[in-house]
C-alpha positions, 0 to 999 in steps of 0.5 A: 241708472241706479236702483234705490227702493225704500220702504218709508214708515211702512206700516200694517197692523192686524186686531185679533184672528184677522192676525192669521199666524201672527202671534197666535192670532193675537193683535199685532202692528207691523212699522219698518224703515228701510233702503235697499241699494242696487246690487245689495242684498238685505236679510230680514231675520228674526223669530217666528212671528215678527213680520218678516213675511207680512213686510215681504208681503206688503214690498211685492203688494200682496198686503196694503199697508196702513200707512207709509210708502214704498219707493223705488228710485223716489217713484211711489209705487205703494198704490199700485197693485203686485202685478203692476210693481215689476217685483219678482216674490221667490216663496217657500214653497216656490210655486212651480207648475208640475204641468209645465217643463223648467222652460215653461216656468220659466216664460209663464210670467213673461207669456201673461204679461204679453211679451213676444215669444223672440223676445220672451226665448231671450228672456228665458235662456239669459234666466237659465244662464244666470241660474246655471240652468242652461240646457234644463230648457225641456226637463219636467218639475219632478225630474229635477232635484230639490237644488234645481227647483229652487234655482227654477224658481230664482230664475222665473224671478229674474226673467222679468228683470224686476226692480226687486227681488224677494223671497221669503225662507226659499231654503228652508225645506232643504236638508241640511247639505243641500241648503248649504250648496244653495247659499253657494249657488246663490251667491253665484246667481247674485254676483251677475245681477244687481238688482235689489234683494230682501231676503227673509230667514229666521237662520242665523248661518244664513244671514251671515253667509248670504247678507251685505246688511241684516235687519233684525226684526222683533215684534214687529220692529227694527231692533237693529240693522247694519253691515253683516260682518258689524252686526256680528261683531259689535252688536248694539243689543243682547237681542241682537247678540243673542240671535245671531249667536255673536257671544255671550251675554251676562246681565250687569244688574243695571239696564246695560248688559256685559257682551263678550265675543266667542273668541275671547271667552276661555275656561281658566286654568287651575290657579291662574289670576290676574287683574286684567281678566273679567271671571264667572264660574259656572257648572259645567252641564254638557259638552257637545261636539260640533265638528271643529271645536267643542261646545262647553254649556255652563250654568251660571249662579242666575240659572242661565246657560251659557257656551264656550268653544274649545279646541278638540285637542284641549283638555276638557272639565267633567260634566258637574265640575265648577269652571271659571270663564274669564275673557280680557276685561279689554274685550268687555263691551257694555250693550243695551238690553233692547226691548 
């Protein structure tokens, strides 16, 4: 049978410090409407401070929410209690136990939930196997690398072959390579099981990289959700555009906004026209390079920034000239402002 869970009107909301980081302490509600597929993996991104984390923490039952249900294949599970929901929460700082080997945290969560010790060994070594852990068995917490950690920690999720698997910016303590070898691992540990998965991030490469569907998050709501390739391709909103770094977005004096892709911006050469070109100039303030291309910043007449990539081997402006950006009128899209 599949597995569906919904979150359905799912809401929360917090009155001054009892807000915690939310917002500075500040008042805050939280209301989503969400499903997660079996076999899918949804990303709830967005800045700090948007309800991620606390729509993560009401999903695992750590947080009862005002109002709305949680459902998992149409059984409402929104009153029973985290240790009741078969939900495995992976967090940032992952939990391990230090005075327990990898196979021990591993079996921890099966051991208090009573589960015999043949088929707990089972449990155990098919977690390891899936996390590519096999023969990590007897290692102690600091005798592993900060990739084995984690991957520890994806394990001690699944062992319980929960109904939903969730984890909250698992990577983000990671340096830079090593977090860009667990998405890869990641991805790998994904592909054997199909269960359920919201995970949260506020990094855009991240989601990109990781998520058959994104929610965007902002202020507590759902700007915009879709397939992941669809988002970054035809965003509905700037806010969408802008966070996932999708293009660049230019103000039309109206309630819309003019959305150009990064690979249809180019700089103008010098005297070329046309009528089928869209044209801003700009000053060039910087040029910074990112490995496969250049990244132009120019400032445009409103004082707002805005890039261009170029081919390394591409000629490019001295900082303070004026430029002209031009894109194909045809590549134009109008999109809403959002909120």
């Amino acid at each position: 049978m599949s597995m569906a869970i919904e979150l359905r009107g799912l809401s929360k909301s917090f009155r001054g410090e009892s807000s915690g980081s939310q917002r500075g302490g500040g008042d805050f509600s939280l209301y989503i409407d969400l499903r997660i597929e079996e076999n899918e993996t949804l990303i709830l991104a967005g800045p700090s401070g948007c309800g991620k984390t606390t729509a993560l923490h009401l999903a695992a039952g750590l947080l009862r929410p005002d109002g709305g249900s949680i459902l998992v294949n149409d059984r409402d599970i929104t009153s029973l209690p985290a240790w009741k929901r078969n939900v495995s929460v992976v967090f940032q700082d992952l939990g391990l136990f230090p005075h327990l080997n990898v196979a021990g945290n591993v079996a921890y969560g099966l051991f208090i939930r009573g589960m015999k010790k043949k088929e707990r060994t089972e449990r155990v070594r098919e977690a390891l196997r899936q996390a590519r852990l096999s023969g990590y068995e007897k290692r102690r917490i600091h005798e592993l690398s900060g990739g084995e950690r984690q991957r520890t920690a994806i394990a001690r999720a699944l062992a319980s072959s929960p109904q939903l698997l969730l984890l909250d910016e698992p990577f983000s303590s990671l340096d830079a390579p090593l977090r860009k070898a667990m998405r890869e691992e990641f991805l790998e540990i994904r592909s054997s099981s199909s269960i359920p998965c919201i995970f949260v991030t506020h990094d855009r490469e991240e989601a990109a990289f990781l998520g058959d569907r994104i929610a965007l998050m902002k202020e507590g709501r759902i700007v915009e959700s879709g397939k992941t390739k669809e988002l970054f391709l035809f965003p509905r909103t700037s806010f969408c555009a802008e966070f996932l770094d999708a293009g660049i977005v230019l103000a039309s004096g109206d309630d819309k906004t003019i959305f150009i892709p990064h690979d249809a911006l180019r700089i103008a050469a010098e005297g070329e026209s046309g009528e089928e070109m869209f044209r801003v100039p700009g000053i060039l303030k910087k040029t910074v390079f990112e490995g496969g291309h250049r990244r132009l910043d120019a400032e445009l007449s409103d004082g707002r920034l805005v890039s261009v990539r170029v081919p390394l081997r591409e000629k490019t402006p001295e900082t303070g000239q004026t430029i002209i950006l031009q894109a194909e009128r045809k590549d134009l899209r109008f999109i809403d402002q959002g909120f």
